[in-house]
C-alpha positions as CSV (number, residue, x, y, z in Angstrom):
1,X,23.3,43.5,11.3
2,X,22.0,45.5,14.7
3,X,24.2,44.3,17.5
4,X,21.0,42.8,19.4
5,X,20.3,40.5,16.4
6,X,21.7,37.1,16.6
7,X,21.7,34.5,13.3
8,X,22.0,31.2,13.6
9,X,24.8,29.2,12.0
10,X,22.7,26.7,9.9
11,X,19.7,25.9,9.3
12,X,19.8,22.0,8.3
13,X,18.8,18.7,9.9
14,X,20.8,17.5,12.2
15,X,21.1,14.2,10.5
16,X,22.2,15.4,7.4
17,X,25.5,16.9,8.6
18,X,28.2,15.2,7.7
19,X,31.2,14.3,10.0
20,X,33.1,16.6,9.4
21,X,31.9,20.3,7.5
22,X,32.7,23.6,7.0
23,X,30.3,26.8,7.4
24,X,31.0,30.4,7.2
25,X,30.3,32.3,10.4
26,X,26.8,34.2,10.5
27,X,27.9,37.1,12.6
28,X,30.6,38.7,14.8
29,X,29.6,36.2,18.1
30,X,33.0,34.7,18.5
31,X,34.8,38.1,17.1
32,X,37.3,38.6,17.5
33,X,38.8,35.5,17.4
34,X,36.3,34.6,14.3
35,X,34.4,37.2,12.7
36,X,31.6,37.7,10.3
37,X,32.2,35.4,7.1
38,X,35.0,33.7,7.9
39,X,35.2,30.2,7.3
40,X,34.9,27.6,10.2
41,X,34.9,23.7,10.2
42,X,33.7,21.5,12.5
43,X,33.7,17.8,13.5
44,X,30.9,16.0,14.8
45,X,32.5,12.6,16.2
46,X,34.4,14.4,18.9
47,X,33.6,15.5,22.1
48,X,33.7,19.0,23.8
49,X,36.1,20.3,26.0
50,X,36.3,23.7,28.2
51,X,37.1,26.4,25.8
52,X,36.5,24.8,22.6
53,X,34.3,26.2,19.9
54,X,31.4,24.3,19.3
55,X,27.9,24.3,17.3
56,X,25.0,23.9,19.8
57,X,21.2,23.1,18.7
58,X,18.7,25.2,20.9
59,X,15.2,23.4,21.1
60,X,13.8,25.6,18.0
61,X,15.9,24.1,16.2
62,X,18.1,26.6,15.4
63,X,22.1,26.3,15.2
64,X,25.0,28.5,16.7
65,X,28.4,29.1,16.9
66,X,29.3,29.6,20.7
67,X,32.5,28.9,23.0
68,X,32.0,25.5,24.8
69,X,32.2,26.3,29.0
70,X,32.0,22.9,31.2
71,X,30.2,24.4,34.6
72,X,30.9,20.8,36.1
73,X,27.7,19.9,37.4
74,X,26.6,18.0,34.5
75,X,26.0,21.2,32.2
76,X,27.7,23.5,29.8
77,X,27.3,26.9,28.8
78,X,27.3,28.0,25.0
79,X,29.3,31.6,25.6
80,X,29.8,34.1,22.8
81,X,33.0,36.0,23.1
82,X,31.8,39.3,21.5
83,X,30.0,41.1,24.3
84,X,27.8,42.3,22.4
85,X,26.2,39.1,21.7
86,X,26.5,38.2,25.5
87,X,22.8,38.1,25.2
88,X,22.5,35.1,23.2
89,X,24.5,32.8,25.3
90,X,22.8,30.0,26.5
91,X,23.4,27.1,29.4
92,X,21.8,23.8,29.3
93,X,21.2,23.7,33.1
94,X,17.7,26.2,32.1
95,X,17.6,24.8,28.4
96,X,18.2,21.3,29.3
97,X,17.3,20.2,25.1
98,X,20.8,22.4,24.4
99,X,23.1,19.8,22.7
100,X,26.7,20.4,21.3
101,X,26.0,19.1,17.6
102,X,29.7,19.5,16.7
103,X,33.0,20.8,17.8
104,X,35.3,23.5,16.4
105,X,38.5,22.0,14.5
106,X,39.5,24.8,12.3
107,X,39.4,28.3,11.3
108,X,40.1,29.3,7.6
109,X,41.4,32.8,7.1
110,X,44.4,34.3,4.4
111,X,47.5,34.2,6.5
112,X,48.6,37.5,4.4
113,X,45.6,39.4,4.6
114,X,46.6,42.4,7.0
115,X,43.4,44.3,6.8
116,X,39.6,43.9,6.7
117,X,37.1,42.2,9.2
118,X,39.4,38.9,9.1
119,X,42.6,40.3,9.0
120,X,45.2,38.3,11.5
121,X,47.9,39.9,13.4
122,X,50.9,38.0,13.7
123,X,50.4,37.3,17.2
124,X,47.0,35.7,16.4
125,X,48.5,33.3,13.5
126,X,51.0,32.3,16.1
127,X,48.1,31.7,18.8
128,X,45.9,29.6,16.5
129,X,49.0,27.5,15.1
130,X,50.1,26.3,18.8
131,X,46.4,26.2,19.5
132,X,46.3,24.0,16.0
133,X,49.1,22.3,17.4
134,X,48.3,21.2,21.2
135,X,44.9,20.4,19.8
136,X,46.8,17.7,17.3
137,X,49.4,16.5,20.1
138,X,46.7,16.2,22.2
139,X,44.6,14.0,19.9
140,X,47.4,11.9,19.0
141,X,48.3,11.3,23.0
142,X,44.5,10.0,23.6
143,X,45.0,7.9,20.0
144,X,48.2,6.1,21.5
145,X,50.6,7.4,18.4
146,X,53.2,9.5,18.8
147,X,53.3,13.7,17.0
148,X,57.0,14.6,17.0
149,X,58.1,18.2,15.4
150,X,57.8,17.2,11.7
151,X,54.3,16.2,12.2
152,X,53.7,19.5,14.1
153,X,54.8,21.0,10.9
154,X,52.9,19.1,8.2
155,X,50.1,19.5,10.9
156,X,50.5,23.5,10.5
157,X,51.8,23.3,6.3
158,X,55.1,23.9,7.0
159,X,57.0,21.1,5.4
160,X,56.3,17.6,4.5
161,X,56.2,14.7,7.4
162,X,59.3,12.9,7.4
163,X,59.0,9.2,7.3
């Protein structure tokens, strides 16, 4: 796919989307933190926050994968991080029908993959587990529970919670 071709993410109603869903990424937008193919879910109860990934819906109703930007005077941007898509970014204060449909909970790639489009360097398994795991923390805080270590470990597969 050219670089100056952008594909939307999906292409269903918006009120046939589930709560919660996965769907591959359509292109290398977000790349490098999510590239071509690689499989992305998303959650559509929760609300955006600076920096999160999120789904938008343009007015043609088409879907994309962008990073969330709260310009904090009522509007967002939807950024891509690959500047090479920088031209298909778009803010709602000029498309005021832009609306986050959903927001970015987690990334599926092969932890042992050390090659190819997806492949993960240590240093970006270790950034998406503490993201994984602020994101959970942080949840939990707003929920009124507490997330001590073991559930920051059963929260990133690394042992069972311990009652």
């Amino acid at each position: 796919m050219a670089d100056s071709e952008h594909t939307p993410a999906v292409r269903h109603p918006l009120r046939l989307l589930p709560s919660k869903f996965q769907v591959s990424a359509p292109d290398d937008a977000m790349a490098p933190r999510v590239r071509a193919g690689t499989n992305v879910e998303f959650d559509t109860t929760l609300t955006p926050r600076d920096g999160d990934g999120v789904l938008v819906r343009r007015s043609d109703d088409e879907f994309y994968f962008r990073l969330y930007r709260d310009t904090f005077d009522g509007c967002f941007e939807a950024v891509a991080l690959n500047p090479h898509y920088r031209h298909s970014c778009f803010d709602s204060k000029y498309e005021p029908e832009l609306q986050v449909v959903a927001v970015m909970t987690g990334i599926y790639v092969r932890w042992a993959q050390k090659d190819g489009p997806n492949a993960l360097t240590d240093a970006d398994s270790l950034r998406l587990a503490v993201y994984a795991w602020k994101r959970a923390a942080s949840e939990a805080e707003q929920a009124g529970t507490a997330f001590s270590r073991f559930d920051c470990h059963a929260h990133l597969g690394l042992g069972r919670r311990l009652q």
